[in-house]
N, C-alpha and C positions, 0 to 999 in steps of 0.2 A: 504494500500500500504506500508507493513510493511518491504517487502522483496525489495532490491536494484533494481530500472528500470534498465535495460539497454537498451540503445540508438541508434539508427542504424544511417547511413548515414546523414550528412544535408542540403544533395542536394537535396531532396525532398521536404523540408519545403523552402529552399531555392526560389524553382520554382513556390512553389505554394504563397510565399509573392508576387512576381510579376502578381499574376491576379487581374484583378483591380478592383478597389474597391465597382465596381457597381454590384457586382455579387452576387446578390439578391438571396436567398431560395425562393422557388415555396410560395405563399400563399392558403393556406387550405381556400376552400370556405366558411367551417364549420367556421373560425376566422371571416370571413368577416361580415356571418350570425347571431354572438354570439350577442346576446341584454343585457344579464344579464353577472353580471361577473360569474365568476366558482368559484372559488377559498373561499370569503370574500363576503357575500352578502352588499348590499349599497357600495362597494367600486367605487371610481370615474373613477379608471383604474386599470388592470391589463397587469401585461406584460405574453406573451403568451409565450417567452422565454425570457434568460439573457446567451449569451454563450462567454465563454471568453477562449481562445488559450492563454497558458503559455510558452514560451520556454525560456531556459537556455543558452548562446552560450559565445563562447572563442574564441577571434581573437585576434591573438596574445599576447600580453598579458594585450587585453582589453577585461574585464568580460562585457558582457548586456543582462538584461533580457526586454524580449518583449512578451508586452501582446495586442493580438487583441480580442476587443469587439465587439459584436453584440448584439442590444436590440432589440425585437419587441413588440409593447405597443398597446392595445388596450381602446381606451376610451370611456366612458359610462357617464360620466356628461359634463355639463360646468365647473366644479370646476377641475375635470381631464384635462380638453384642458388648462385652465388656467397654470395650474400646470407642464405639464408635455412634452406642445407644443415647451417651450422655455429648452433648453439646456447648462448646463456650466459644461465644464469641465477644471479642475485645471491643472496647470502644472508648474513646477519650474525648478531651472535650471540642476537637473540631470532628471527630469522628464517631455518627448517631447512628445508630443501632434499631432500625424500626418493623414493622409490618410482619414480625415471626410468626409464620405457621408450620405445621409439621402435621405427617401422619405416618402411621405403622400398616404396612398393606400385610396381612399372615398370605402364607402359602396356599389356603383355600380362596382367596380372594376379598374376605370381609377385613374393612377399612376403620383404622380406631385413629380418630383426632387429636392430635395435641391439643390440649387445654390448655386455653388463656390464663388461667389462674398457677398455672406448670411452669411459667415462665418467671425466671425471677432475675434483677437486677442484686450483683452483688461482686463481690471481690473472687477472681477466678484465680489470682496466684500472686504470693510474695517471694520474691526473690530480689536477692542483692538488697536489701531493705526497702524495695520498691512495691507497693500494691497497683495492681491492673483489676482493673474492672469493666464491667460486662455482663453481658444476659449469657445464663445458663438453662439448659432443660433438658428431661432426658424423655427420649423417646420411648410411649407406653406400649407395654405389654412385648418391648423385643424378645423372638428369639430365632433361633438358626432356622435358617431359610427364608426370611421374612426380609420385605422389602421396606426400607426407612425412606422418607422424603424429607425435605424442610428444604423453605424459602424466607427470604429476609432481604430489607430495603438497605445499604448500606449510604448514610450519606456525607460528602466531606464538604463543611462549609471555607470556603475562602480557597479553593483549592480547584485544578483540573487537572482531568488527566494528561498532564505533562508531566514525564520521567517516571512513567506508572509502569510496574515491571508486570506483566501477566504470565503466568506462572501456568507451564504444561505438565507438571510433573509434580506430582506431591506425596504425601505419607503416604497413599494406596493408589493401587491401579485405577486405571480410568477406562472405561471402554471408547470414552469420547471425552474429549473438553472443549468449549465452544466460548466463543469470545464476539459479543455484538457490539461494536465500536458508533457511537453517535458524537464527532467532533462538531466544536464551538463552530461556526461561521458566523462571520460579523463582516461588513462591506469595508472596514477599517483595517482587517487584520491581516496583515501579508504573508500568515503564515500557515502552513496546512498539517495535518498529524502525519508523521511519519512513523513508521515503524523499523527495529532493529534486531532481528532473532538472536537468541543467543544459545550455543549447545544444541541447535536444530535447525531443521529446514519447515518451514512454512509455508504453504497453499500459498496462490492468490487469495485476494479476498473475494468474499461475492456480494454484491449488492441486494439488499432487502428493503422492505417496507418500510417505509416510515426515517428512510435517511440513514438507516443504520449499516455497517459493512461489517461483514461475518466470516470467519476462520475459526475451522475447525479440526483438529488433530485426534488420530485414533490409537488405542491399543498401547496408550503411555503405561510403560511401568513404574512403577514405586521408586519414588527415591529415596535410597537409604545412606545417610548419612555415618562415618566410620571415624571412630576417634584419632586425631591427629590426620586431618584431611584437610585439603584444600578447601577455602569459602565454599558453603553450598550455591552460593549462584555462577562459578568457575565452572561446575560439574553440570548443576543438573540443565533441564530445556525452560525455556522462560523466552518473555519478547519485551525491548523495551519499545514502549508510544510514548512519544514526545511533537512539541513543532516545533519547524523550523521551514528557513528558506528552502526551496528546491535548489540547491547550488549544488555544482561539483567542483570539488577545489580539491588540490594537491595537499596529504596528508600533510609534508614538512611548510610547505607555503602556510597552510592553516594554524600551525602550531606558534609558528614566527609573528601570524599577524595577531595571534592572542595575545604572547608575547609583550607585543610591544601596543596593543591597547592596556592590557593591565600597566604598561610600565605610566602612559599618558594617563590615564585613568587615575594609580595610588600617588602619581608625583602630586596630586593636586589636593591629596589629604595628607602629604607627611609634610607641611612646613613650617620649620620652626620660628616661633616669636620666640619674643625675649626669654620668657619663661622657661621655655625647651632648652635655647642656647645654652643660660645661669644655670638650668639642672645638669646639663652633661657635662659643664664644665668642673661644675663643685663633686661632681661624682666620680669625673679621672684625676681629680688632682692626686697627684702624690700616687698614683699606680703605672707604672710602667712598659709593662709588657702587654702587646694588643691582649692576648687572651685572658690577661687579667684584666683588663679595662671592662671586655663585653660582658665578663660574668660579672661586673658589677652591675652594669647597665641591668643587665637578666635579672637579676635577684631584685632590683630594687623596682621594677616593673614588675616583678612575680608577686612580691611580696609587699609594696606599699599603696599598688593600686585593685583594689577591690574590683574582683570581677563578677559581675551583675548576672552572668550566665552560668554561674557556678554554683550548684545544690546547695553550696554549703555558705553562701552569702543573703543573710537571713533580713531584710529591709521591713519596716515598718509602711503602709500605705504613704503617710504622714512622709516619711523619711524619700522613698520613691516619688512622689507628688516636687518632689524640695530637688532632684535632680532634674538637670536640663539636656536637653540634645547635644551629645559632644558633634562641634564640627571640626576638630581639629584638634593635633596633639594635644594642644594648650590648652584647650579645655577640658581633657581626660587630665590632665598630670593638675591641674585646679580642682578638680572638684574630686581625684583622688579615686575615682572610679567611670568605668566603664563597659564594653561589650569585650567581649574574646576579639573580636578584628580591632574594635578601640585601642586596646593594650598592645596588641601586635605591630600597631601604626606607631604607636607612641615610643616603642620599643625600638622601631627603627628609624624613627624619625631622630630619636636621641643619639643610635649610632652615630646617622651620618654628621651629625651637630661632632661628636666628639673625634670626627677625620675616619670614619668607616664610610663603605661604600654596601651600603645596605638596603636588599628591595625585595617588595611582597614577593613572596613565589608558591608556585601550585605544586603541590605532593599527590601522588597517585596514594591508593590506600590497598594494598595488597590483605587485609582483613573483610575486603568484599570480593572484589575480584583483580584478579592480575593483569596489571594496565597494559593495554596494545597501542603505543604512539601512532600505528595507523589507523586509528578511528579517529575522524578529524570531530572531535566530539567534549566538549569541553567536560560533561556529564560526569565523564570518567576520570576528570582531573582537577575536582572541584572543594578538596580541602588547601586550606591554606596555610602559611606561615613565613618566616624570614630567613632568607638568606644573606650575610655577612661575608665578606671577604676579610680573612684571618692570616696574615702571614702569607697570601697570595694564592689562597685558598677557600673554596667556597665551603663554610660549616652553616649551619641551619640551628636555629633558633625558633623556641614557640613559648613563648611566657604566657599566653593565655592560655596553655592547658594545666590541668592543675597535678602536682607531685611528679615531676618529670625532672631529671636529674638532668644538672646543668649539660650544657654540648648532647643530650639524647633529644630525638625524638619518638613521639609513639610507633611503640613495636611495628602496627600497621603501616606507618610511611618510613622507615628502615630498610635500608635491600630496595629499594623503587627508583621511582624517577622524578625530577625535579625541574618545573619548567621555571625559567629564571626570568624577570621580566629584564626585556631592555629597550633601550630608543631605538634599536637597528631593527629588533625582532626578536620574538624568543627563545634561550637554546636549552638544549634538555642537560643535566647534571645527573649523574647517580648517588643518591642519598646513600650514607652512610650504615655500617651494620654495627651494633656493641657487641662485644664477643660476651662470650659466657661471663669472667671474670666482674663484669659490671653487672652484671644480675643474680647477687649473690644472696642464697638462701641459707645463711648461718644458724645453727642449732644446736644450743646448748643442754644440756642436763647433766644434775648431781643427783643422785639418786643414794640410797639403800636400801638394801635386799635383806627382807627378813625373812626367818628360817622358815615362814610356811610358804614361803615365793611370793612374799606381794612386794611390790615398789613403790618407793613413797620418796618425794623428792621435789624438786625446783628447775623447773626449764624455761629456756629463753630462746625466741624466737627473733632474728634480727634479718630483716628483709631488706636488697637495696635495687636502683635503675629500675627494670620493668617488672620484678615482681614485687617490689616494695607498691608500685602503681596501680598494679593491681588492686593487692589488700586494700591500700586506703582509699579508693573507689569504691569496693565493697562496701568499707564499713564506713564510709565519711559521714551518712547521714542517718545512723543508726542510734538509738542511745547506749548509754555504756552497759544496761545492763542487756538492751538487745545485742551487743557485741560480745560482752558474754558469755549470754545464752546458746550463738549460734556457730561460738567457737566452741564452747565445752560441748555441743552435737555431735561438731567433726571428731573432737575424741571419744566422743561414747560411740561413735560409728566404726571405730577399729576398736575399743577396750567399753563394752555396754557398761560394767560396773563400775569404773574409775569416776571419781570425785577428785572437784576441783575447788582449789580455795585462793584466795590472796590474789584473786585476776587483776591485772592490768594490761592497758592497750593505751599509753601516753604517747600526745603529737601526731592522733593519725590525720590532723588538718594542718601539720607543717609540711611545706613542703619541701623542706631543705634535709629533714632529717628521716635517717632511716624508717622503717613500718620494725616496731617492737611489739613483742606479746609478753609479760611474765606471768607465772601463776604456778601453785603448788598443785601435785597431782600426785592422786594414790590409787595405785591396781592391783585389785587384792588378785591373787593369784596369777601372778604374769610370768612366774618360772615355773614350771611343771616341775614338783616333791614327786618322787619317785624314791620309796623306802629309804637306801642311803643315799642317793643322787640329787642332783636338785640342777635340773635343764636350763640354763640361761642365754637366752635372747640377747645382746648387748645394745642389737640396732634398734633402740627403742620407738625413732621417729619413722621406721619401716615396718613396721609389727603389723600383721594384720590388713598390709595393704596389698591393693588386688592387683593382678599384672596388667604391665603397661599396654600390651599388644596378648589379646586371649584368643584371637579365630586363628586359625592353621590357614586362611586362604584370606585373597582382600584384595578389592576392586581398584582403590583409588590408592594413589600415590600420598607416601607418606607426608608430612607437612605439619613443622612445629612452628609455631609465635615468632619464638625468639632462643636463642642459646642461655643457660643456665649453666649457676654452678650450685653444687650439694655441699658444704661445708659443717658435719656434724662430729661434735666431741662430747662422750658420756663415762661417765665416774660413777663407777659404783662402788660405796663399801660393802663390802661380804660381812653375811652373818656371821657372829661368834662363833668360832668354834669349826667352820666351813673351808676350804680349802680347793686350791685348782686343782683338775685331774689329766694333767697330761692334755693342756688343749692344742687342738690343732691350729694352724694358723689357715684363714680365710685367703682366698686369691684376690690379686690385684694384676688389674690388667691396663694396654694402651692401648686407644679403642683408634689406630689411623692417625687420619689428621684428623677426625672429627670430635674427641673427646679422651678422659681419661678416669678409671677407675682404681683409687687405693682405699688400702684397709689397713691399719696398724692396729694391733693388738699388744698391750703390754700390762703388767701389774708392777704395783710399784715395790720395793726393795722389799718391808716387812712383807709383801704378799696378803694384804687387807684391803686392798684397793685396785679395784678394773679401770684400767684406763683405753679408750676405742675411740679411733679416729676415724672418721670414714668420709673421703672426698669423694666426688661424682660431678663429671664434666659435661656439658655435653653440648653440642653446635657451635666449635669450635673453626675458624676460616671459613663463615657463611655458609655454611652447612647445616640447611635446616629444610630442605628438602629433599626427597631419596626416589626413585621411581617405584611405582608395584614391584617391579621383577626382584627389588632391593628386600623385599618385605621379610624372606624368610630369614635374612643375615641379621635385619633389624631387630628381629622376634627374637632371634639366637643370644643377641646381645643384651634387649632386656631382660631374657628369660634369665641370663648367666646372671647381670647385675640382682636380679630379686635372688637369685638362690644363695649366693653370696651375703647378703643382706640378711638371710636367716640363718649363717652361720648359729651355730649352738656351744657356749660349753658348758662343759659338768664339773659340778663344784659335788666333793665331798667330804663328809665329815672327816674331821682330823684326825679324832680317836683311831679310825681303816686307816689311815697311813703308816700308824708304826709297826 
């Protein structure tokens, strides 16, 4: 649908939103009949279609896009009734949720309706300390062999379908999915909907009633997503609709002339008045070296300018009412707060005041999909940040994201590409990787082991670079004792009976300083008493966890964040009267150039105290992606690292030794 729709009357889509909602497609006796699925053999369910109506509309000068859906699902296990009986759909507040109906067709033919009163608005999940909400319902009287339907008005105010991904592929097979597109026309608008496949090939479209253009694909299977995979929209089928000009322009010509509108474009927002000048002057005096100049610059934009886009920047009406439109640096660094682009303006507007030559630039984000610079497509290059020349070198800077360790950026725009603005044209850069050692997951404990094998002890958890950014994204807007409640989970999830006391989690809204946990913890039985033996665990922060790669077979190609390092040392004192038995020492291995596994095991001189070291490397020299065919060496290695990790030894009573 490369050529401009155009759009007839909208009093026919008009007329036809008002039939109501119960107006059910005929059911095929052949669906009723089906025993097996079609599509996915063993699958639990399949849906016999997926059809979704798109329209674009302009009422006055309010834009909304409105999408009606229709599912009909047919189920073939109990794990499919399970799964697929009960219903949530999201909605937020530009995204309404209306018109839900449903019904259960049984395998003899008779029809039971969802009830109005079945439908309920409520919280369908919290995660990362965030509540989503949305209507729920479960479809009545499901069971195997029974055909489910439901339909629903989806509507987005302020919004069109521009950069809207429609999605061929989903949790279950499809026998069909259909997609009825109704784009904006307006006499003013010079731009027509285009469409972009992505992972597939696409029909024509076909022209239908009422203005709308229809594409429909058969016999999708299931997408299933595989831990440590590439983005799911990399893999599975989808289409982007957006508009734009019907232009053909040469990939490098288009990127150049981005380029160099962004550069005309932000020169017109970084100019420094006096203010800017006096700040970047008073803030290199007296430091030297460029890379120490700009981490001042960074830190003092990280951390004295309040960022208004940030969860954790808390404004009273009253207090927001009292801020003004910044239009210029000078008015972010005055009133001390601003937007994430605000602070990134102001950020390099200071550079270039203090003799840098510093400008907006565009970052691909390898966390959605892996950028192709031949799509002359801005779509796919649309986060943003600073670029700095440093010693004659281009480093990258983003003070408006929050807990991101000086000179990094987010994991997602690391290993990418960097379009740099300039007055001749744009040119692409390769961003930067942080090797493992900057993403260090340090782990402490002192423990003692007493004689019925429980442990009882003091650990400390010291997080830095991207996984410190993680955590404190977690939990930035949690309370302390939701923080934790839903850390002492994560250890009742490997040890159910351990209790915890003395928690702390100080500074998870600094961002300068590492992500710390401390807290005392007791598990009763964590060493297996075995009459005179007593079986000891050392790798405490390993106990109980599941392996990293479990299937013997795997589709997609392996694909980690970002390189890590393991840094764990634990102390045990030995029960009185207990003793080593001749322990074995654990393997330590060098894994390539990609990483590195040790293990030290020592007791100290009296022989009252275990001492265990255990490092772990790993995506060392941008080595964070591996192909399938790599998958069985991968699994070899993590299988090796867990087995290693359970090393055992045997402590025995003293008295057996003489």
């Amino acid at each position: 649908m490369n050529a401009r729709i155009s759009v007839t009357s909208l009093l026919v889509f008009f007329l036809s939103s008002l039939l109501p909602a119960a107006d059910w497609r005929q059911i095929d006796p052949n669906e009723l009949a089906q025993k097996t699925p079609k599509v996915e053999s063993g699958a639990d369910a399949e849906a016999i279609f997926w059809d979704i109506k798109i329209e674009d509309s302009l009422t006055g000068s309010d834009l909304q896009l409105t999408m009606n859906h229709y599912i009909r699902i047919k189920i073939f296990t109990d794990r499919g009734k399970e799964k697929y009986a009960t219903v949530e759909l999201e909605q937020s507040g530009k995204r309404r949720i209306m018109d839900v109906a449903g019904r259960t067709i049984k395998a003899n033919g008779t029809i039971i309706e969802l009830k109005k009163d079945s439908i309920f608005d409520r919280d369908l999940a919290k995660t990362k300390g965030l509540k989503v909400r949305g209507k729920a319902f479960t479809m009545p009287n499901v069971e195997v062999g029974d055909i489910i339907e439901y339909r629903y008005r989806e509507i987005r105010d302020n919004e069109i379908a521009s950069h809207l991904r429609l999605y061929f592929q989903r949790e279950l097979p499809l026998w069909s999915v259909t997609y009825h597109l109704k784009p904006l026309s307006l006499p003013w608008l010079p731009y027509g909907m285009r469409t972009l496949p992505m992972n597939c090939q696409v029909p024509p479209f076909k022209q239908e009633p009422n203005g709308f253009y229809g594409v429909s694909l058969s016999n999708m299977p299931a997408f299933r997503d595989e831990r440590y995979s590439p983005p799911e929209d990399q893999l599975r089928a989808w289409m982007l609709v957006y508009y734009e000009e019907d232009k053909k322009i040469d990939a490098e010509k288009y990127w150049k002339s981005v380029g160099r509108e962004d550069h005309n474009r932000f020169k017109q927002r970084m100019k420094a008045d006096g203010l800017v000048k006096r700040t970047a002057a008073e803030l290199v005096t007296g430091v030297e070296k460029p890379e120490e100049k700009i981490a001042v610059i960074e830190k003092f934009c990280r951390t004295r300018i309040r960022n208004l886009d940030s969860r954790t920047v808390h404004l009273t009406a009253a207090e927001r009412k009292a801020l003004k439109d910044n239009n210029g640096p000078g008015d972010t660094l005055e009133q001390k707060a601003g937007s994430g682009m605000d602070i990134n303006l102001l950020f390099a507007t200071l550079a270039n005041a203090a003799g840098f030559d510093a400008r907006i630039t565009r970052l691909s984000d390898r966390g959605d999909t892996f950028f192709n610079m031949s799509l002359p497509l801005t779509y796919f290059l649309n986060n943003f940040s600073v670029a700095v020349k440093v010693n004659d070198q281009w480093a990258f800077f983003d003070p408006s994201t929050p807990y991101l360790a000086h000179g990094m950026l987010r994991w997602q725009e690391e290993l990418g590409h960097a379009l740099i603005s300039d007055p001749k044209g744009g040119f692409f850069v390769d961003t930067p990787y942080s090797e493992p050692a900057l993403s260090l997951r340090q782990r402490h404990g002192d423990f003692k082991l007493l004689p019925d094998g429980s442990l009882e002890g003091t650990v400390r958890y010291t997080y830095t670079g991207h996984a410190a950014r993680g955590q404190k994204s977690y939990y930035e807007d949690m309370t302390p004792s939701q923080q934790e409640e839903d850390w002492k989970k994560d250890i009742q999830d490997r040890f159910s009976t351990a209790e915890l006391a003395d928690f702390k989690m100080p500074g998870v809204s600094d961002p300068y300083t590492p992500f710390v946990v401390e807290h005392k913890v007791t598990v009763p039985a964590y060493a297996i008493r075995t009459g005179k033996r007593i079986l000891l665990q050392p790798a405490y922060f390993q106990r109980n966890t599941t392996p990293v790669f479990n299937e013997t077979n795997r589709k997609w190609d392996v694909y980690f964040s970002y390189g890590w390092t393991e840094d764990d040392e634990i102390n045990i004192d030995l029960p009185e009267g207990w003793e080593f038995d001749q322990p074995v020492k654990p393997v330590s291995s060098k894994i390539s150039d990609v990483g590195n596994y040790s293990v030290e095991v020592r007791k100290t001189v009296d022989g009252r105290k275990l001492i265990y070291h255990r490092k772990f490397e790993w995506g060392a020299n941008k080595h964070i992606i591996f192909p399938v065919v790599a998958y069985p060496q991968l699994k070899q290695i993590f299988d090796f690292v867990q087995e290693q990790d359970g090393y055992t030894i045997a402590l025995k009573a003293a008295a057996d030794a003489k």
